[in-house]
C-alpha positions in Angstrom: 105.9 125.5 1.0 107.5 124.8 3.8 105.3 121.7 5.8 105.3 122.0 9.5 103.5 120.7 12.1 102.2 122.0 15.8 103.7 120.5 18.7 103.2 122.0 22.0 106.4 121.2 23.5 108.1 118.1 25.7 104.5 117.1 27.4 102.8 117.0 23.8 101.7 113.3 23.0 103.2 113.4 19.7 106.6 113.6 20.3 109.6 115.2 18.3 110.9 111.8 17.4 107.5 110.9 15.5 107.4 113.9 12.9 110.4 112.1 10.8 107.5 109.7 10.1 105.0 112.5 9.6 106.9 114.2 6.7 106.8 117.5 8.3 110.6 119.4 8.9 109.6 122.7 10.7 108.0 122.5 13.9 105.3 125.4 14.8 105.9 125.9 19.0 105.8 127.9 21.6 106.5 128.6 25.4 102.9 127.8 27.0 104.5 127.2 30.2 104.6 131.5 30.6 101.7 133.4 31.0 100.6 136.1 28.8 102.3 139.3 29.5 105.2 137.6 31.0 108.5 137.8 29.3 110.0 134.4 27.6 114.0 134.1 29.1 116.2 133.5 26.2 117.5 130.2 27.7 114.1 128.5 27.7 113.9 129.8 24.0 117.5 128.4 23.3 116.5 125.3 25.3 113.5 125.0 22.9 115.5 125.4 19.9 118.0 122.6 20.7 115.3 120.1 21.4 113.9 121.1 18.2 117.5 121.0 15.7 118.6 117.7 17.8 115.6 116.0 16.2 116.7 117.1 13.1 114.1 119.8 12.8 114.1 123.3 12.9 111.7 125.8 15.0 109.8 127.3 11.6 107.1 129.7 13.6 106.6 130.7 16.9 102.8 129.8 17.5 101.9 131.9 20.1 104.0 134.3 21.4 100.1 135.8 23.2 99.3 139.2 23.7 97.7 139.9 27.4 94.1 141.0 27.7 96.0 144.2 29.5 97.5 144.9 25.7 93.6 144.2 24.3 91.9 146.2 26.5 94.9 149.1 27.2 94.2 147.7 31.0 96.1 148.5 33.9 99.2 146.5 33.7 100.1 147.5 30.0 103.5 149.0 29.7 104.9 146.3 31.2 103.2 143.3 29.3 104.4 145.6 26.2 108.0 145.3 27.5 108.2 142.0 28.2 106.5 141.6 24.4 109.1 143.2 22.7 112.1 141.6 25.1 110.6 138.0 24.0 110.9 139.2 20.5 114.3 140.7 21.1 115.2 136.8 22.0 113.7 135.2 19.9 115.6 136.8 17.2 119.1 136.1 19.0 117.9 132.5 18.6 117.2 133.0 15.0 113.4 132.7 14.9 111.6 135.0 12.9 107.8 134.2 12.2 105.6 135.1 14.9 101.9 134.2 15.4 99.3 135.8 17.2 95.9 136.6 17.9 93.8 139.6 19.2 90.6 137.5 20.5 89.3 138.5 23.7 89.5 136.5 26.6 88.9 132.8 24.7 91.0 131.5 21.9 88.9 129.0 19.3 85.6 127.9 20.5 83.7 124.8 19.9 80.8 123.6 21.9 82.2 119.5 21.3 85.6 118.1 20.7 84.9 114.6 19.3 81.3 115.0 17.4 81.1 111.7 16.1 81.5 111.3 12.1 80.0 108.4 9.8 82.9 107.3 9.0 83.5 106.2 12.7 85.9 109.2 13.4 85.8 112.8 15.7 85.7 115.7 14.7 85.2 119.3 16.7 82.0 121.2 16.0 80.8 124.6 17.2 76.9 124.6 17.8 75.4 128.1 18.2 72.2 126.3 20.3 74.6 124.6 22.6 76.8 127.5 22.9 73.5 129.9 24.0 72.4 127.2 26.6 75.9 127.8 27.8 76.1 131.4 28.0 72.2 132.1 28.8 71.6 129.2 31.5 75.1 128.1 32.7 77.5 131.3 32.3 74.0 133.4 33.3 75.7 136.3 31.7 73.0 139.1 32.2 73.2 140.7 29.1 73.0 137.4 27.1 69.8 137.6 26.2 70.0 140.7 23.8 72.4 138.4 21.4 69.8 136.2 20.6 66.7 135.8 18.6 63.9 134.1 20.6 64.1 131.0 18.2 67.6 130.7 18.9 67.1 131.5 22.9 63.9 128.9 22.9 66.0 126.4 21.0 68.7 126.5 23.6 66.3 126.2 27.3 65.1 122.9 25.4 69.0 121.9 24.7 70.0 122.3 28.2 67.0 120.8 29.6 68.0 117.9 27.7 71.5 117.6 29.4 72.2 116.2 31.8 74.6 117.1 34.9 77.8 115.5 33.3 76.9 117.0 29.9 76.6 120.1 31.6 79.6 120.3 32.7 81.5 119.2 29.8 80.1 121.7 27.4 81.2 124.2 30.2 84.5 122.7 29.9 85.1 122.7 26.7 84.1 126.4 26.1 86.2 127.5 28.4 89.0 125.3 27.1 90.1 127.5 24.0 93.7 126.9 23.2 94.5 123.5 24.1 96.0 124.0 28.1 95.5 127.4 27.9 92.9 127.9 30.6 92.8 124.3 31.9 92.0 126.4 35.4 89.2 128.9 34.6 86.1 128.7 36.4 82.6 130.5 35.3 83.5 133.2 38.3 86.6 133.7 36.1 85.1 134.2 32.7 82.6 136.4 34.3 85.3 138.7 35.7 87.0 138.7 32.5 84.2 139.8 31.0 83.7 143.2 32.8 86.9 144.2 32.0 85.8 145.0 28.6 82.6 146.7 29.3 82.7 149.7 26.8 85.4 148.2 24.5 83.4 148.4 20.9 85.0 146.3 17.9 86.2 149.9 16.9 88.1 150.8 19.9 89.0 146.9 19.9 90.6 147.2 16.3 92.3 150.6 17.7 93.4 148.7 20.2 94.9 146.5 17.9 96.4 149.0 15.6 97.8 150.6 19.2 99.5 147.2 19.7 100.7 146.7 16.3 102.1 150.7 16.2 104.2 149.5 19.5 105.8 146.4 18.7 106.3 146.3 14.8 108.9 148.9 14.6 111.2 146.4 16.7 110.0 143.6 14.6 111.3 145.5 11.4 114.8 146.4 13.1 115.3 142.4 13.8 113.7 141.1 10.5 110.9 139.9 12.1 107.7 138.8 10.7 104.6 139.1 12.6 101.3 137.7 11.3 97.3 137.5 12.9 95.5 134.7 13.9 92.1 135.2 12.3 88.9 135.1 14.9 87.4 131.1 15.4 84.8 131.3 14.8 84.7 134.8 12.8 81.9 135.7 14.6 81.1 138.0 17.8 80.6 135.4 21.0 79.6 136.3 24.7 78.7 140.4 24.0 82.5 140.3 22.8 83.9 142.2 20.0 86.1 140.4 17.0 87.7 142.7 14.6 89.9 140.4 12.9 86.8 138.1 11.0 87.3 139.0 7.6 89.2 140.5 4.5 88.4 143.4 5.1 89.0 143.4 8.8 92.9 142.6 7.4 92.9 144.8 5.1 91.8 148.1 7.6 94.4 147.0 9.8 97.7 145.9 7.7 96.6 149.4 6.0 96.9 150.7 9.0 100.4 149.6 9.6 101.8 149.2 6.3 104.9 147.2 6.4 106.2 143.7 5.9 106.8 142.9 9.8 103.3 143.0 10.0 101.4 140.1 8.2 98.8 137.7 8.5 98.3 134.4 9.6 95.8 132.6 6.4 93.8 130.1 8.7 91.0 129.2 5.5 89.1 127.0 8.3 88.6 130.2 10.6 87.8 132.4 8.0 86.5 129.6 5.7 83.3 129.4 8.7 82.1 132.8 6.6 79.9 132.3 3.8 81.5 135.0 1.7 84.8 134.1 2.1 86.9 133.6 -0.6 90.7 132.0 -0.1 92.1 132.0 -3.3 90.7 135.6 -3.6 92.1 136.7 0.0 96.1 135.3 -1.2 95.9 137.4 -4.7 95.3 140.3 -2.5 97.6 140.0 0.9 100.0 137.7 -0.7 103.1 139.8 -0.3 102.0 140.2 3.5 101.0 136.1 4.2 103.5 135.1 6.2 102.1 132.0 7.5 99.0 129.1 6.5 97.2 127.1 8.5 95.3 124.6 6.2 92.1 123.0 7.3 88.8 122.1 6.2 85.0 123.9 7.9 81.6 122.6 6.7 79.0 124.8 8.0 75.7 123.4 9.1 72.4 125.0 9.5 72.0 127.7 12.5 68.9 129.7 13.6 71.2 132.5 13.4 72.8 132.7 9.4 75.0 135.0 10.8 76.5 132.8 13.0 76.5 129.0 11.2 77.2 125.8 13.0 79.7 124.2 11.8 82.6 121.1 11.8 86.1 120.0 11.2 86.1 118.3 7.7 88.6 116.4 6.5 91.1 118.6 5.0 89.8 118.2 1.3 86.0 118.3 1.7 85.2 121.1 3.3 83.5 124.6 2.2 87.2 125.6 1.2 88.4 124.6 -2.5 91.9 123.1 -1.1 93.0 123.1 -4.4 92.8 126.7 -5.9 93.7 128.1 -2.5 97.3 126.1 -2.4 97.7 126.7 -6.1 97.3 130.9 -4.9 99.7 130.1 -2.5 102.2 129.0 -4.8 101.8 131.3 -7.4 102.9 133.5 -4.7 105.7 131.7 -3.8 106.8 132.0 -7.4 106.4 135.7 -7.2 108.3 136.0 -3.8 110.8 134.0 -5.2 111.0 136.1 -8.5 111.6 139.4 -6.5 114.8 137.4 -4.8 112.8 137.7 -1.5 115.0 135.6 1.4 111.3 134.5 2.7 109.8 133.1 -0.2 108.9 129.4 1.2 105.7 130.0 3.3 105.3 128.1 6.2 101.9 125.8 6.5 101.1 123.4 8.7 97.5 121.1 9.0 95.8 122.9 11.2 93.3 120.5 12.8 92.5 117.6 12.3 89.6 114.5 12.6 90.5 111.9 15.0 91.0 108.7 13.2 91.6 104.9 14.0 94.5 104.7 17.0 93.5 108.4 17.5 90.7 107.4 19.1 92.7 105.6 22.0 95.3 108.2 22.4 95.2 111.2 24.9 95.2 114.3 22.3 94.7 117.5 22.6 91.6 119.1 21.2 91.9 119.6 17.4 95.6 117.7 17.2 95.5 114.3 17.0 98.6 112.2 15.2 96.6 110.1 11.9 94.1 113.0 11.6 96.3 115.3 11.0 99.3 113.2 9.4 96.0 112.4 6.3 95.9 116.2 5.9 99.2 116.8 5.3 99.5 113.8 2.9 96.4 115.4 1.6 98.4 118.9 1.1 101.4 117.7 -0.1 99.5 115.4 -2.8 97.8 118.7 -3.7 101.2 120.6 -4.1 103.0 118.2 -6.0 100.4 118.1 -8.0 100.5 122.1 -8.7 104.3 121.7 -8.9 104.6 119.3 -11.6 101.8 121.4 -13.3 103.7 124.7 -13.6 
């Protein structure tokens, strides 16, 4: 497999120079500095690129190229976020990169309601609460309809959470809800959430996954004509949050819609945290059947904890070999596949993985790093990984 890392570009606190050190040779980047639905100029994509190669490197997947909430919700403005789409993939592909990575989440990217739970062995980690997360959306977000997504356990739970916070805890659980992607909405406020919302009043999880499919039916023929491989971000958590559909959860939510549009550009992203929050979900079991179509892995660790609402389990970061995910059998799947790839003389045989998350860890803990990617955290899983595929390797 093919060990990459995310960096999110010149301002990231991990810097090019350090991933010699880290082991990893492809770098997992994007553009963050454009807005979704705007186009990304071939120069700043070459620009990127030389950074990149000059530190001995190369620019393995493009992590996000994001699709607007105008494509989600077929909104006003769509045509034109769909042509500057399929121009950024038209230049990435003149630059030579070829893995795309993307998600269909409305409005929020992952959500967690703390970034650095503490851990007993003296570490972070990030945690998703569904208690906290109600006292956020019924008393501080005050969305109206809140109150039908809850039992009354779970709504009486979370009036005697927020009573217990204070102003500045407050105001950081708002914060980090709205976070999402690391920098992504840095500038939200609740008015802006709130506005967001409406735009998708109507939109079911079936017309979201048509919506989807839409997206898919536009961009992937272009993606096949340049060798392109695009591949979907599961939902985090894989669970419906503020009245918003997610149609992208489980198994079978991939297989309706790579059945839907059947063809090799369009793939899936395996995230086994993500998906690994479900109680049913089985790794190993999801590689033996989208294998051909994986074209990407992000490897980390869940553990779920106990919610009012089994639906929707609480849960944390755990260290990448300990969580609810066997590690083991899922990288051996992997493989296996490789093997098979490889077999049929497929150019793309080497998937690319990378340590998705990660626990904050001994200098970690006095560096500035973004949500989910600190340097020893993460640079433990990936020795962790590439322990576990040597190991399979020298098995056979």
């Amino acid at each position: 497999m093919i060990e990459c890392w995310r960096w999110f570009g010149p301002d990231d606190p991990t810097t090019l120079s350090d991933l010699p050190q880290v082991g990893a040779t492809g770098v997992v980047t994007a553009l963050h500095q454009f807005a979704p639905g705007m186009p990304w100029p071939e120069a700043d994509i070459a620009t990127r690129k030389r950074m990149i190669e000059g530190a001995g490197l190369t620019w393995a997947v493009v992590e996000s190229l994001p699709v607007s909430e105008a494509i989600k919700t077929q909104g006003p403005d769509i045509a034109s976020h769909l042509a500057h789409y399929l121009g950024s993939l038209e230049a990435l592909a003149r630059q030579g990169v070829q893995t795309i990575c993307y998600n269909f989440m409305p409005i929020l990217d992952w959500t967690r309601t703390n970034t650095h739970a503490p851990q007993p062995h003296g570490g972070t980690a990030m945690l998703f609460d569904l208690v906290d997360f109600a006292a956020f959306d019924l008393h501080i977000l005050e969305r109206s309809s809140a109150v039908d997504d809850y039992s009354e356990a779970v709504q009486d739970a979370a009036s005697v959470a927020f009573e217990a916070m204070d102003d500045v805890s407050r105001k950081r659980l708002t914060r980090t809800v709205i976070a999402g992607l690391p920098g992504a909405n840095d500038g939200w406020t609740l008015e802006d959430v709130r506005a967001r919302l409406e735009t998708y009043d109507g939109i079911t999880a079936d017309r979201l996954r048509q919506n989807l499919i839409d997206f898919l039916s536009e961009v992937v023929p272009t993606a096949e004509r340049l060798g392109l491989r695009l591949c979907c971000h599961p939902d985090d958590p894989p669970f419906p949050l503020l009245g918003l559909p997610r149609v992208m959860s489980s198994a079978d939510d991939y297989g309706r819609v790579l059945d839907a549009v059947d063809t090799q550009a369009n793939g899936a992203t395996l995230c086994t945290g993500s998906l690994g929050v479900g109680a049913d979900f089985d790794a190993p079991e999801f590689v033996r059947r989208f294998g051909p179509r994986i074209h990407f892995a992000h490897l980390r660790n869940t553990k779920r904890l106990p919610s009012p609402d089994p639906s929707r389990p609480g849960f944390f970061e755990a260290a990448h070999l300990e969580g609810d995910t066997d590690m083991v059998a899922t990288i051996t799947a992997l493989m296996d596949e490789q093997a098979r790839r490889r077999a049929e003389g497929r150019s793309d045989h080497a998937i690319p993985m990378r340590p998705d998350h990660g626990q904050e860890l001994l200098s970690d803990r006095e560096r500035d790093s973004l949500p989910g990617y600190p340097l020893i955290g993460r640079m433990r899983g990936l020795a962790e990984l590439r322990g576990i595929m040597a190991a399979v390797e020298a098995r056979g």
